[in-house]
PDB file of N, CA, C and O in Angstrom, chain B, residues numbered from 101:
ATOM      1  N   UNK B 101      75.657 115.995  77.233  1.00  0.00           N
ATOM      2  CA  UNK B 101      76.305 116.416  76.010  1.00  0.00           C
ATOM      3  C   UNK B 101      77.345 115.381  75.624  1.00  0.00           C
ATOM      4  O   UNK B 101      78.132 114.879  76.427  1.00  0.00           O
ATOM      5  N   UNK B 102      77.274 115.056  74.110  1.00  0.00           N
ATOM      6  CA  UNK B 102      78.449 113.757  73.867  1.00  0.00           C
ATOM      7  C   UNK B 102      78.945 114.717  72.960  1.00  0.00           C
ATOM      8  O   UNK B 102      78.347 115.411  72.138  1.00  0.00           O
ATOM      9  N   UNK B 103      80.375 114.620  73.307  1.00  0.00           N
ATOM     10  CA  UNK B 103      81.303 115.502  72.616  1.00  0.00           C
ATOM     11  C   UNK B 103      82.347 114.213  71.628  1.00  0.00           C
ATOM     12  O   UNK B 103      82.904 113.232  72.121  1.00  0.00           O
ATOM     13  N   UNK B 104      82.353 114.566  70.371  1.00  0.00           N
ATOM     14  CA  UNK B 104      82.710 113.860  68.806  1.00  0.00           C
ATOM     15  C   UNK B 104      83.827 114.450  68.650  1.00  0.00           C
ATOM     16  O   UNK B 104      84.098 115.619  68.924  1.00  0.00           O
ATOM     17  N   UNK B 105      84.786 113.293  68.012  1.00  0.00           N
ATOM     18  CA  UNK B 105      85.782 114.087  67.229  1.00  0.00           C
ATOM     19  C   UNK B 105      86.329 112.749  66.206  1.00  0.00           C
ATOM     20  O   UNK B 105      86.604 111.682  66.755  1.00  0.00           O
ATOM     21  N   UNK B 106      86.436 112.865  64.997  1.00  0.00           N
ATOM     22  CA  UNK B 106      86.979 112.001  64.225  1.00  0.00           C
ATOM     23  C   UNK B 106      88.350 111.854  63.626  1.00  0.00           C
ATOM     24  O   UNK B 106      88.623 112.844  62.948  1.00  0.00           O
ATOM     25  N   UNK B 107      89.387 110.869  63.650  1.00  0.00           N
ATOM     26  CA  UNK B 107      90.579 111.034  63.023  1.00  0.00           C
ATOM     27  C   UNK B 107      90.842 109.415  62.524  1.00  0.00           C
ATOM     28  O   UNK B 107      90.363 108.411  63.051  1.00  0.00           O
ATOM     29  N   UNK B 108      91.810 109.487  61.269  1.00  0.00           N
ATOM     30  CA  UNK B 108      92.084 108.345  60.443  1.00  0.00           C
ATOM     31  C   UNK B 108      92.894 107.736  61.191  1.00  0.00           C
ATOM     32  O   UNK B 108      93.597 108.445  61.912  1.00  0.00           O
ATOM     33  N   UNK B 109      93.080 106.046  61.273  1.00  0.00           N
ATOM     34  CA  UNK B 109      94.060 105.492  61.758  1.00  0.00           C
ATOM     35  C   UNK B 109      94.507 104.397  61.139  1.00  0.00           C
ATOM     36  O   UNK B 109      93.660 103.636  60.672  1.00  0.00           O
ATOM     37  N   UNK B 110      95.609 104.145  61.029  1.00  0.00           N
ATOM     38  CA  UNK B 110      96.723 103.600  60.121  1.00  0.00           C
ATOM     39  C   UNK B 110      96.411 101.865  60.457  1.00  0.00           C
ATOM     40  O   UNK B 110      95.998 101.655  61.598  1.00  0.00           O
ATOM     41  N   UNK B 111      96.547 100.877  59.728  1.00  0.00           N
ATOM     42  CA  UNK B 111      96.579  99.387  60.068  1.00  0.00           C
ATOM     43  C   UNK B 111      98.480  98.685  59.892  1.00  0.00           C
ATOM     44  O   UNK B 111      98.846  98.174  58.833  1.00  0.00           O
ATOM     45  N   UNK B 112      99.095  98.771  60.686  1.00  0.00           N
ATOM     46  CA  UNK B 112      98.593  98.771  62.333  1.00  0.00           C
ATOM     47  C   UNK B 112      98.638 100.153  62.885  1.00  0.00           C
ATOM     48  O   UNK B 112      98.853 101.145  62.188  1.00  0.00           O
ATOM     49  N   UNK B 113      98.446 100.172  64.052  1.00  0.00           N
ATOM     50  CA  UNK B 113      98.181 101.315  64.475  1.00  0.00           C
ATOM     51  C   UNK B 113      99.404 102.024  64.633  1.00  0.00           C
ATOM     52  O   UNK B 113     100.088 101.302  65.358  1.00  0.00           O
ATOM     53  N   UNK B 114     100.044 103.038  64.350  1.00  0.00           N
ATOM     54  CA  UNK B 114     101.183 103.875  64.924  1.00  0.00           C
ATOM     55  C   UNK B 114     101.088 104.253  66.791  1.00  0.00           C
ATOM     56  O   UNK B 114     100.099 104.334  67.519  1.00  0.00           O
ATOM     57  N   UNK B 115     102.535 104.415  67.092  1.00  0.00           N
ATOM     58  CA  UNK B 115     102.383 104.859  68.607  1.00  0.00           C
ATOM     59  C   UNK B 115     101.731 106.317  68.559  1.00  0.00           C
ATOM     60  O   UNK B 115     100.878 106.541  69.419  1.00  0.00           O
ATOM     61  N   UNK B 116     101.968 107.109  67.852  1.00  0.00           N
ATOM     62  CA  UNK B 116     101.131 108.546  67.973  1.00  0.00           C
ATOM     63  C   UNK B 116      99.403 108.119  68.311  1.00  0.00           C
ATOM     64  O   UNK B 116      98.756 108.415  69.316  1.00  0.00           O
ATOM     65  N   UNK B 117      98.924 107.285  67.022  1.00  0.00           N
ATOM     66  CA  UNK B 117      97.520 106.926  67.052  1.00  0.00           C
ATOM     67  C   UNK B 117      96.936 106.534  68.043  1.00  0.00           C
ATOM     68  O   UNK B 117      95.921 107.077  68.479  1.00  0.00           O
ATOM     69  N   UNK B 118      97.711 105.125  68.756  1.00  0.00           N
ATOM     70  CA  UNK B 118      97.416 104.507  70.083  1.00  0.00           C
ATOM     71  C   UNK B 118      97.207 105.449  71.009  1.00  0.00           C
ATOM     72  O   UNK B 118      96.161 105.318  71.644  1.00  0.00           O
ATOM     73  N   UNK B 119      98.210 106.788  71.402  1.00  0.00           N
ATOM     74  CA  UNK B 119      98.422 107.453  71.932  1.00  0.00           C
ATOM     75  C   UNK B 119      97.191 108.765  71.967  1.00  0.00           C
ATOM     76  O   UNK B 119      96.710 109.373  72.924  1.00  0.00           O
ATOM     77  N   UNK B 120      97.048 108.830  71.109  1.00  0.00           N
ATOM     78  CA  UNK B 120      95.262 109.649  70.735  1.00  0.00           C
ATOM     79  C   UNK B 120      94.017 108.992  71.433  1.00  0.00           C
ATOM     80  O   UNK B 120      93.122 109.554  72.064  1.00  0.00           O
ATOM     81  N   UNK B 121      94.201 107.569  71.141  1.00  0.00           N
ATOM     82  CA  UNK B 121      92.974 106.580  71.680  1.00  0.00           C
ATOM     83  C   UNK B 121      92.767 106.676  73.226  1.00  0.00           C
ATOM     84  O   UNK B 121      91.740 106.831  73.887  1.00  0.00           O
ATOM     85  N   UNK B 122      94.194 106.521  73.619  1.00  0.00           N
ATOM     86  CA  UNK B 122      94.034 106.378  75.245  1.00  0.00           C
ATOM     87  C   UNK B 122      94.687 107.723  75.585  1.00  0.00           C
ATOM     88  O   UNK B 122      95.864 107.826  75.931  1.00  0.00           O
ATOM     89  N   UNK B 123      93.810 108.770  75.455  1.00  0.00           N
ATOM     90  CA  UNK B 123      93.872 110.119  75.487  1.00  0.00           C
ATOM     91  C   UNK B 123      93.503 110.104  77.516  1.00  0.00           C
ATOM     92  O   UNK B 123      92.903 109.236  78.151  1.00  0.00           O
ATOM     93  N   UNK B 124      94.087 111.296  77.990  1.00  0.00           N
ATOM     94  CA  UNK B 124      93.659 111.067  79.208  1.00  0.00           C
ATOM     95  C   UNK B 124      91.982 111.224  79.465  1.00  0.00           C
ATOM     96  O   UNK B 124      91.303 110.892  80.436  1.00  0.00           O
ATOM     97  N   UNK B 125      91.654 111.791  78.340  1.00  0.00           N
ATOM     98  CA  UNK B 125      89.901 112.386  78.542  1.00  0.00           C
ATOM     99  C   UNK B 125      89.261 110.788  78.071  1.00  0.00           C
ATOM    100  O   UNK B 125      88.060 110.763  77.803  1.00  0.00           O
ATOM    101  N   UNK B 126      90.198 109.231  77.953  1.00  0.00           N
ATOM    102  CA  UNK B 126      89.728 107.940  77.630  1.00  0.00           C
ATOM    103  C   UNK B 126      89.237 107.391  79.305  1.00  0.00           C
ATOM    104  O   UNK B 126      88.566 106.360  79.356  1.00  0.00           O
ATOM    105  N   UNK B 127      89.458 107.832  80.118  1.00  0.00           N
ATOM    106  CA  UNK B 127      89.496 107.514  81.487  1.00  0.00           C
ATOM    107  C   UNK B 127      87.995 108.153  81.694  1.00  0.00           C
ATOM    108  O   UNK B 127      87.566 107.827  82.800  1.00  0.00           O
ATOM    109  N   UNK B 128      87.345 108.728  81.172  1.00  0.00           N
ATOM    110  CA  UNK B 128      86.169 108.963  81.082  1.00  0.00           C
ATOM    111  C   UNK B 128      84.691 108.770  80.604  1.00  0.00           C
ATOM    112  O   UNK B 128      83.507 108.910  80.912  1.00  0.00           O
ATOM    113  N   UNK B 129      85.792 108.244  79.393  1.00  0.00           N
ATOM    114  CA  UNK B 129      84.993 107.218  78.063  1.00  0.00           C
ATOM    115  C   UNK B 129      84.553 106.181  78.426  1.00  0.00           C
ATOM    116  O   UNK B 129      85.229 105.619  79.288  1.00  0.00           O
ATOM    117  N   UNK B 130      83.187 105.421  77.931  1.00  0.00           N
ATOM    118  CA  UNK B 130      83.135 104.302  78.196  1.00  0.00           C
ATOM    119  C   UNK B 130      83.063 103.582  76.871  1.00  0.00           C
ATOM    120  O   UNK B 130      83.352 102.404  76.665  1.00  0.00           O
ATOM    121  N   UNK B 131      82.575 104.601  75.891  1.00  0.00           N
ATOM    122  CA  UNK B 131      82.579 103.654  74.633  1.00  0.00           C
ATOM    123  C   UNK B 131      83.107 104.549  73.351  1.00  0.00           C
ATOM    124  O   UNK B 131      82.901 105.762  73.328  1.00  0.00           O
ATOM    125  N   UNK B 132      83.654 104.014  72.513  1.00  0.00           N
ATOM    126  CA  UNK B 132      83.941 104.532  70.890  1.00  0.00           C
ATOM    127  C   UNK B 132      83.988 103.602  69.994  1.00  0.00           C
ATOM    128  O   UNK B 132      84.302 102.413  69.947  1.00  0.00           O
ATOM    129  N   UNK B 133      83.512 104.607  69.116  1.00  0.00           N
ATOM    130  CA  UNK B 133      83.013 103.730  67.934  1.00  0.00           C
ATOM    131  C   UNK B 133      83.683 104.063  66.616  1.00  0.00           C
ATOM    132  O   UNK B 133      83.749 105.246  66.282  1.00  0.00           O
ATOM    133  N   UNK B 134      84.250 102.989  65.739  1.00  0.00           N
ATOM    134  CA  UNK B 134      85.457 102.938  64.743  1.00  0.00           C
ATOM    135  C   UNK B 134      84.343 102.849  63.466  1.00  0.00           C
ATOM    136  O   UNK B 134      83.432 102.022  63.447  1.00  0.00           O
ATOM    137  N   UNK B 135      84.611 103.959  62.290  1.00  0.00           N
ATOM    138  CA  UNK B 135      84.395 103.378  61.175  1.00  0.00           C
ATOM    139  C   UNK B 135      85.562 103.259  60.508  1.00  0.00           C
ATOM    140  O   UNK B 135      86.576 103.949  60.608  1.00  0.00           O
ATOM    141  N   UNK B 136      85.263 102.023  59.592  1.00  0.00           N
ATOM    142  CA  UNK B 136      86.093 101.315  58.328  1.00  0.00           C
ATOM    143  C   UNK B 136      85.923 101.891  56.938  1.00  0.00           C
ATOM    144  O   UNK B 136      84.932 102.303  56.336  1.00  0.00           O
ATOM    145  N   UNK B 137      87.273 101.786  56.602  1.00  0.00           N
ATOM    146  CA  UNK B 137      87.236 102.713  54.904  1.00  0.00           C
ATOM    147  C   UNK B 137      85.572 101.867  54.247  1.00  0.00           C
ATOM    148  O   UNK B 137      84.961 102.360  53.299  1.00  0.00           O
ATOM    149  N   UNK B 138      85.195 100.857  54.816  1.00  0.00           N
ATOM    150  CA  UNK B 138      84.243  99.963  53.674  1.00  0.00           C
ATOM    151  C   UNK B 138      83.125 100.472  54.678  1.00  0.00           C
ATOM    152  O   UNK B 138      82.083  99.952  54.279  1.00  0.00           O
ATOM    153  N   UNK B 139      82.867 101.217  55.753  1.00  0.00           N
ATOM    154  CA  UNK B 139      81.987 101.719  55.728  1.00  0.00           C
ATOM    155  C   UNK B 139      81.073 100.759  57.371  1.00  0.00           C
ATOM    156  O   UNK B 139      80.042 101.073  57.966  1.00  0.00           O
ATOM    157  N   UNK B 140      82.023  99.603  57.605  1.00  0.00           N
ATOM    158  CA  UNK B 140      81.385  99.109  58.789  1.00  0.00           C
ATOM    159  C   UNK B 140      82.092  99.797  59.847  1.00  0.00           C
ATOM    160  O   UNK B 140      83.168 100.394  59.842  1.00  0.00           O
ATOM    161  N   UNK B 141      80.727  99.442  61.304  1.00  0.00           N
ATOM    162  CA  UNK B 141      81.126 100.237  62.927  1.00  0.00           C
ATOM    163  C   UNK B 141      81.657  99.172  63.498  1.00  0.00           C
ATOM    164  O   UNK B 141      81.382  97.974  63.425  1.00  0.00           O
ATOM    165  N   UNK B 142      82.437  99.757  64.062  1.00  0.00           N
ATOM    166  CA  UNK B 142      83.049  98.851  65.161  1.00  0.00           C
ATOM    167  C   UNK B 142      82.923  99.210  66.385  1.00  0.00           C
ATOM    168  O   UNK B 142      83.794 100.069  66.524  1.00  0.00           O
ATOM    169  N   UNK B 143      82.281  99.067  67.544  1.00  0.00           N
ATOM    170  CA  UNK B 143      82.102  99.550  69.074  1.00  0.00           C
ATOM    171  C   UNK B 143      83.509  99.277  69.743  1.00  0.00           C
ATOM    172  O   UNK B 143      83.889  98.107  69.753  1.00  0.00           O
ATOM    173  N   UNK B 144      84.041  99.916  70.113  1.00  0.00           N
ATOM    174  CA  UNK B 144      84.649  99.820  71.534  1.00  0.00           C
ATOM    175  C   UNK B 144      84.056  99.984  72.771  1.00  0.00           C
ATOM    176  O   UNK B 144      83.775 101.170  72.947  1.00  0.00           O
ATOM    177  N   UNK B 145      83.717  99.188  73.813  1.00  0.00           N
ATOM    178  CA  UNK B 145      83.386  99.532  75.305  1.00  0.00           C
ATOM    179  C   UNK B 145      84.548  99.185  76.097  1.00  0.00           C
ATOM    180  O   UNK B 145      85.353  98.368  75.651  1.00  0.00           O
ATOM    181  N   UNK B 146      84.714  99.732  77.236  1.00  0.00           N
ATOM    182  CA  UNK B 146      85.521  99.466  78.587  1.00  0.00           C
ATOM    183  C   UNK B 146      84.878  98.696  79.356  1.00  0.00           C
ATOM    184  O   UNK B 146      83.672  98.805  79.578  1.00  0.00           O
ATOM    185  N   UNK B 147      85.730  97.719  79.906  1.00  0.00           N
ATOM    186  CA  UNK B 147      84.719  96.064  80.524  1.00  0.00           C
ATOM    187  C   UNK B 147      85.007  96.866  82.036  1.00  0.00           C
ATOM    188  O   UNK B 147      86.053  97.040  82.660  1.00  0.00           O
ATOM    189  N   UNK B 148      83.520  97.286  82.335  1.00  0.00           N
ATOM    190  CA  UNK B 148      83.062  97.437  83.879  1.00  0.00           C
ATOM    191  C   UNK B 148      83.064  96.043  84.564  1.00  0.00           C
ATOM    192  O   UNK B 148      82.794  94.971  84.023  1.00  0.00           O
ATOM    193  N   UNK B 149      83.330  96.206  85.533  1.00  0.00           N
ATOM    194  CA  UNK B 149      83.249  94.999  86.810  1.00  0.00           C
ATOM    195  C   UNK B 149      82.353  95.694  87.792  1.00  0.00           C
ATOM    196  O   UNK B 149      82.166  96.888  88.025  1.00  0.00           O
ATOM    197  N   UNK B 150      81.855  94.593  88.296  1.00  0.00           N
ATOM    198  CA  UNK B 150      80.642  94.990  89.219  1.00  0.00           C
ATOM    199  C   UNK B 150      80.428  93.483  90.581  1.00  0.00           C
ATOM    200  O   UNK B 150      81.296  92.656  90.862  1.00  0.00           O
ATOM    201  N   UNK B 151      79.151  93.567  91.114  1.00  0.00           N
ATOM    202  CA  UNK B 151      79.137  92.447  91.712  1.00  0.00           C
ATOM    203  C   UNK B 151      77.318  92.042  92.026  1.00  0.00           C
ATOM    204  O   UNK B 151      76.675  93.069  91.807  1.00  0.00           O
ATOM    205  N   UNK B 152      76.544  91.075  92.385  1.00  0.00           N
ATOM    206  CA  UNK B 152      75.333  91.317  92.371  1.00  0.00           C
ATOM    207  C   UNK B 152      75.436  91.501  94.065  1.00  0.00           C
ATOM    208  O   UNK B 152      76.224  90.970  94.849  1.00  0.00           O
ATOM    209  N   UNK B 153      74.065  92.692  94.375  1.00  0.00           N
ATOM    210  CA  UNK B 153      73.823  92.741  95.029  1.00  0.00           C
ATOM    211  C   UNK B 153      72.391  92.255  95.607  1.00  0.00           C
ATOM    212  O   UNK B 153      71.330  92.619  95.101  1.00  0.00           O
ATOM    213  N   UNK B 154      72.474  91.461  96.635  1.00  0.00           N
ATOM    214  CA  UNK B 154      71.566  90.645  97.052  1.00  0.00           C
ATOM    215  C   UNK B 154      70.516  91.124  97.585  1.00  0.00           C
ATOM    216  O   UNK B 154      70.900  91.821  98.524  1.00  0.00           O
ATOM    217  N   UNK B 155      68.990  91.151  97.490  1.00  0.00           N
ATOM    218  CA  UNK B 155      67.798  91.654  98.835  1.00  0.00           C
ATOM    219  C   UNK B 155      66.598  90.789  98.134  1.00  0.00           C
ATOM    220  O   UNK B 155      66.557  90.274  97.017  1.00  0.00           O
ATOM    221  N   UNK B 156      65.306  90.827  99.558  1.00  0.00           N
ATOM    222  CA  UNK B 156      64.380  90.425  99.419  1.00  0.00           C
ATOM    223  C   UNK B 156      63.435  91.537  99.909  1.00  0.00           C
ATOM    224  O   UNK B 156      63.620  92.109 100.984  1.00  0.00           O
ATOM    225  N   UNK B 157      62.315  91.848  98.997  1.00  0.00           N
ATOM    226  CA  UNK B 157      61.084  92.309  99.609  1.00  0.00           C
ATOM    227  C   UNK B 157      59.858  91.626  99.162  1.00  0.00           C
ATOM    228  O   UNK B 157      59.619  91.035  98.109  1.00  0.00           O
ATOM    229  N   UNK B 158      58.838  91.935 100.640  1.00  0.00           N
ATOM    230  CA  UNK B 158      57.708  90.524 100.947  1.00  0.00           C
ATOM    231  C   UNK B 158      58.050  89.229  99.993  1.00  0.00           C
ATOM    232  O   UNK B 158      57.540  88.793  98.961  1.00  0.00           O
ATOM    233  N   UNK B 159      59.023  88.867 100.722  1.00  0.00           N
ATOM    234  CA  UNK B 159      59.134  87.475  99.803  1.00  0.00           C
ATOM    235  C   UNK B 159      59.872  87.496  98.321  1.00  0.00           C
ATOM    236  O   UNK B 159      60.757  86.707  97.988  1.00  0.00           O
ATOM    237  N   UNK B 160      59.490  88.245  97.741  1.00  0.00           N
ATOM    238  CA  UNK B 160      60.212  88.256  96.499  1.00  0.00           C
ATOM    239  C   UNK B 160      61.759  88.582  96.391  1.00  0.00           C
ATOM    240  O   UNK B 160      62.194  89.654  96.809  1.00  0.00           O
ATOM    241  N   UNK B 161      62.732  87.436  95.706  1.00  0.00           N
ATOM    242  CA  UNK B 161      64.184  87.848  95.856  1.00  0.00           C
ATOM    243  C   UNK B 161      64.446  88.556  94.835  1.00  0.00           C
ATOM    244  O   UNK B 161      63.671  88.494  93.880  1.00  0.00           O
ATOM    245  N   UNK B 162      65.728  89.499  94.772  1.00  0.00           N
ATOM    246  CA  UNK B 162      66.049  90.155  93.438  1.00  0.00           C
ATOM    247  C   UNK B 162      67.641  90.389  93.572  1.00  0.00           C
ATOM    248  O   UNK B 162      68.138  90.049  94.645  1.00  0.00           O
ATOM    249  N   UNK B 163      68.228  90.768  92.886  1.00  0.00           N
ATOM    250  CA  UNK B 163      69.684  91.065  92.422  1.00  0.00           C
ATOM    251  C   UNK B 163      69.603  92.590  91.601  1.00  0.00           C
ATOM    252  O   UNK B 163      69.072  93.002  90.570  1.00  0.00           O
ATOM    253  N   UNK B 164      70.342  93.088  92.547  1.00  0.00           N
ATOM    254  CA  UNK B 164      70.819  94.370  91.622  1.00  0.00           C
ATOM    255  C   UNK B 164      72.218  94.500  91.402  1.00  0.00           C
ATOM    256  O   UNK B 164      73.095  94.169  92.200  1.00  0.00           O
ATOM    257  N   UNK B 165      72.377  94.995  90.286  1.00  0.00           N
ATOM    258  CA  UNK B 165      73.858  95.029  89.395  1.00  0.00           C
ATOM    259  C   UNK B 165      74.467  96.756  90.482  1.00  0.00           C
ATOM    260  O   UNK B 165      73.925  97.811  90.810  1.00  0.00           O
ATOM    261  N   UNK B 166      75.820  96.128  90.666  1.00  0.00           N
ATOM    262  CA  UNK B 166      76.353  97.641  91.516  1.00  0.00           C
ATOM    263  C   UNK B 166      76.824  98.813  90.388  1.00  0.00           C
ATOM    264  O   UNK B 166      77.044  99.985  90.692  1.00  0.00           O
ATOM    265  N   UNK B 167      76.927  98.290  89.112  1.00  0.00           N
ATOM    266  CA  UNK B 167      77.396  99.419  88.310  1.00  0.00           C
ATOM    267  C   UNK B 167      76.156 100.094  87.915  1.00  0.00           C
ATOM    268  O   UNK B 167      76.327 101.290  87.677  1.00  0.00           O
ATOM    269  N   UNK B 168      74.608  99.542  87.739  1.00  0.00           N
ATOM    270  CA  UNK B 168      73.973 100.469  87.234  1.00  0.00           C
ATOM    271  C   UNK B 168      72.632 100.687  87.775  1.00  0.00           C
ATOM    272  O   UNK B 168      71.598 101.284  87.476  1.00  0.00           O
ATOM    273  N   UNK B 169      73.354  99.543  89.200  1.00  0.00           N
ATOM    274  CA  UNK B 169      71.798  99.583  89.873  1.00  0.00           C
ATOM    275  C   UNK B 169      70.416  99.156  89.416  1.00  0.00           C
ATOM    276  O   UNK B 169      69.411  99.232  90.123  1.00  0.00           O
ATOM    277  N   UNK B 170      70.440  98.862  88.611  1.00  0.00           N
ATOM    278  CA  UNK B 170      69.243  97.572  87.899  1.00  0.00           C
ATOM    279  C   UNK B 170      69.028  96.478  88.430  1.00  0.00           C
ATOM    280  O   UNK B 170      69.849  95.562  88.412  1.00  0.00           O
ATOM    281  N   UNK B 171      67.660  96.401  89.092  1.00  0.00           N
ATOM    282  CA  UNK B 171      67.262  95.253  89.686  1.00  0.00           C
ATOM    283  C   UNK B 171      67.356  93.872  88.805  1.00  0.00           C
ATOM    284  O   UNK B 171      67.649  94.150  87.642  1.00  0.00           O
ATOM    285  N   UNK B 172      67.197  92.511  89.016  1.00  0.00           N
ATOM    286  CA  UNK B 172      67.105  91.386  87.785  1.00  0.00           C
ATOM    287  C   UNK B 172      66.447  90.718  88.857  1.00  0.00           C
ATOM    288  O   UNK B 172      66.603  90.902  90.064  1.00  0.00           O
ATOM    289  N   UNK B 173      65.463  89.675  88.091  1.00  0.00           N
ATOM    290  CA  UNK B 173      64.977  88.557  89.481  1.00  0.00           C
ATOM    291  C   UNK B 173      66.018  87.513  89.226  1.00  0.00           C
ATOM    292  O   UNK B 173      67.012  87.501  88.500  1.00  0.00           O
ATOM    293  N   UNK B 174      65.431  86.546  90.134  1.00  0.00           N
ATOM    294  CA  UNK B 174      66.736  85.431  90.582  1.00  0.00           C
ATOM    295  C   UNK B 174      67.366  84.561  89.553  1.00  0.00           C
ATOM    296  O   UNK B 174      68.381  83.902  89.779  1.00  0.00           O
ATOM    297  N   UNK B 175      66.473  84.584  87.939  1.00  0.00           N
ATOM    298  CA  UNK B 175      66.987  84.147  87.165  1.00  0.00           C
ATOM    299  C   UNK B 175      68.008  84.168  86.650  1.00  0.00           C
ATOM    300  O   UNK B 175      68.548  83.298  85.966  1.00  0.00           O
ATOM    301  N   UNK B 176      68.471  85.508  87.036  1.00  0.00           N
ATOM    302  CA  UNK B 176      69.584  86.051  86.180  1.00  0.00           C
ATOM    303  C   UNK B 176      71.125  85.907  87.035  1.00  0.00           C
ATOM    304  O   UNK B 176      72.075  86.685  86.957  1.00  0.00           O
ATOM    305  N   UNK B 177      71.003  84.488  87.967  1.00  0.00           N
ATOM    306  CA  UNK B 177      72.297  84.444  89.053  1.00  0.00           C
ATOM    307  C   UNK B 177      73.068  83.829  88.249  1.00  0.00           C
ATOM    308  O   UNK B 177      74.281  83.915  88.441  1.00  0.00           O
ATOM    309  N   UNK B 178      72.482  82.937  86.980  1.00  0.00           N
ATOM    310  CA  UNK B 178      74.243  82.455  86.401  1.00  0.00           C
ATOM    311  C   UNK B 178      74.466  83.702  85.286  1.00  0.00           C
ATOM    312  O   UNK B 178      75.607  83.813  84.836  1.00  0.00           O
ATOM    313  N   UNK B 179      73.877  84.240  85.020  1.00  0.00           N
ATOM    314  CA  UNK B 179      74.746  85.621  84.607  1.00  0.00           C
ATOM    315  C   UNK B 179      76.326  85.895  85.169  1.00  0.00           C
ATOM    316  O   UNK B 179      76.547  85.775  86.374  1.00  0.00           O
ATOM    317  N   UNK B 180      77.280  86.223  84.342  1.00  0.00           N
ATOM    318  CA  UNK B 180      78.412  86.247  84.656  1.00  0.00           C
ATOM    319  C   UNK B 180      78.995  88.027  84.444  1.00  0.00           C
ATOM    320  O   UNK B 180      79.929  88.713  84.857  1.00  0.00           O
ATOM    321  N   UNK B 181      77.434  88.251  83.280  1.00  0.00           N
ATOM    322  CA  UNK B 181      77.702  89.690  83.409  1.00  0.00           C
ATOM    323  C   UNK B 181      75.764  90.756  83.747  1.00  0.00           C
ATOM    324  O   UNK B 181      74.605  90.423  83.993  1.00  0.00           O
ATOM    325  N   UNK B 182      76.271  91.610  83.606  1.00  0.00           N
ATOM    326  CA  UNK B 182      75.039  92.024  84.252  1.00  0.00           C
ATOM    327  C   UNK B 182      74.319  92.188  82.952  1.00  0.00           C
ATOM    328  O   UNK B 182      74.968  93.065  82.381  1.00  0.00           O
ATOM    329  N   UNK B 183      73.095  91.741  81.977  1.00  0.00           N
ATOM    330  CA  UNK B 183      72.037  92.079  81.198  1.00  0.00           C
ATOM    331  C   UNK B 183      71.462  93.410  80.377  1.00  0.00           C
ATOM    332  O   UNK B 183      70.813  93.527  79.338  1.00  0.00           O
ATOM    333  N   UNK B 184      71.987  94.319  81.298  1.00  0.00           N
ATOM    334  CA  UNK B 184      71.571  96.158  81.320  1.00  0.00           C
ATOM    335  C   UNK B 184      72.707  96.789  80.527  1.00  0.00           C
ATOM    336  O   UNK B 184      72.709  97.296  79.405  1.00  0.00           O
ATOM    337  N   UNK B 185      73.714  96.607  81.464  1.00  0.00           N
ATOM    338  CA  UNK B 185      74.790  97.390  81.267  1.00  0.00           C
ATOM    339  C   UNK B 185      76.281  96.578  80.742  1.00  0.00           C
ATOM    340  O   UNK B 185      77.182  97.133  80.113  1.00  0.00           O
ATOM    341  N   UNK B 186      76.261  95.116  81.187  1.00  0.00           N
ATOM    342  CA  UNK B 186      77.082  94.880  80.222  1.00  0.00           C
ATOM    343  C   UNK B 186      78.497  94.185  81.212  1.00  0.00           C
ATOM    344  O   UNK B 186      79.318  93.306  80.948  1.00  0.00           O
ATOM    345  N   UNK B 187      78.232  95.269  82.710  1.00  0.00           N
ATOM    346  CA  UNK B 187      79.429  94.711  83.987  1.00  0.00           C
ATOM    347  C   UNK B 187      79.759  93.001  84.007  1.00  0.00           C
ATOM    348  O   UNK B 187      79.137  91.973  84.275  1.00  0.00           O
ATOM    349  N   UNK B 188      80.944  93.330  83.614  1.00  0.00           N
ATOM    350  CA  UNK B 188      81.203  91.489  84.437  1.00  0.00           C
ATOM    351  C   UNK B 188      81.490  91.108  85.622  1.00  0.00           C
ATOM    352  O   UNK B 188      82.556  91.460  86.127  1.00  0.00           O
ATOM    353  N   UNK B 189      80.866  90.554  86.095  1.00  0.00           N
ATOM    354  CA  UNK B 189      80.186  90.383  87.636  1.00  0.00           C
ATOM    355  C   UNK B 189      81.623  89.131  88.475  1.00  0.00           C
ATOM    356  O   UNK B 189      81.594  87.978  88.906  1.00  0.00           O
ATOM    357  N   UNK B 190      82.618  90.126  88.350  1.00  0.00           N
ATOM    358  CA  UNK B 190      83.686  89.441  89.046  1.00  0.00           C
ATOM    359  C   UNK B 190      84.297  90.016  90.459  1.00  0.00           C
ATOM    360  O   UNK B 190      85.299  89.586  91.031  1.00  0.00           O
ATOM    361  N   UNK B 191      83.563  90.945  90.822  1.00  0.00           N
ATOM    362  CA  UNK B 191      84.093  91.641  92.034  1.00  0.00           C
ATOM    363  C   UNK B 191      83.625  90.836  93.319  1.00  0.00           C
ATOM    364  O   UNK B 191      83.945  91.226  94.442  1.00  0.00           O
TER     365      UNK B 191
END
């Protein structure tokens, strides 16, 4: 269930507003999304950190991302973030 709620916010932002955004139920959030009086989205995400995790089976190597558990083959080692989900692979 994704639970919505919409409210106007001022340019710049007021401390009340800020204070709405990083609501304690934001510690839960991973993403929100801003519309503009002209009608464009703006995404917010929270930058996950993660790290690759290393294995081989019969021979074949692979990397899985620790935030979402998605395998990648070995191509994806200069990745700095993970492909899937988005983790930046600094842990």
């Amino acid at each position: 269930m994704i639970d919505t709620f919409e409210f106007t916010l001022n340019n710049p932002l007021t401390e009340k507003q800020l204070d709405m955004i990083e609501d304690v139920d934001f510690d839960h959030t991973d993403h929100i999304w801003f519309h503009t009086k002209h009608g464009k989205e703006i995404e917010f995400a929270k930058v996950r950190h993660g790290k690759w995790i290393f294995g081989s089976t019969l021979g074949h190597s692979w990397m899985k991302c620790s935030e979402c558990c998605k395998s990648q083959d070995g191509q994806t080692l200069c990745f700095t973030y993970c492909p899937n989900c988005g983790a930046k692979m600094d842990k």
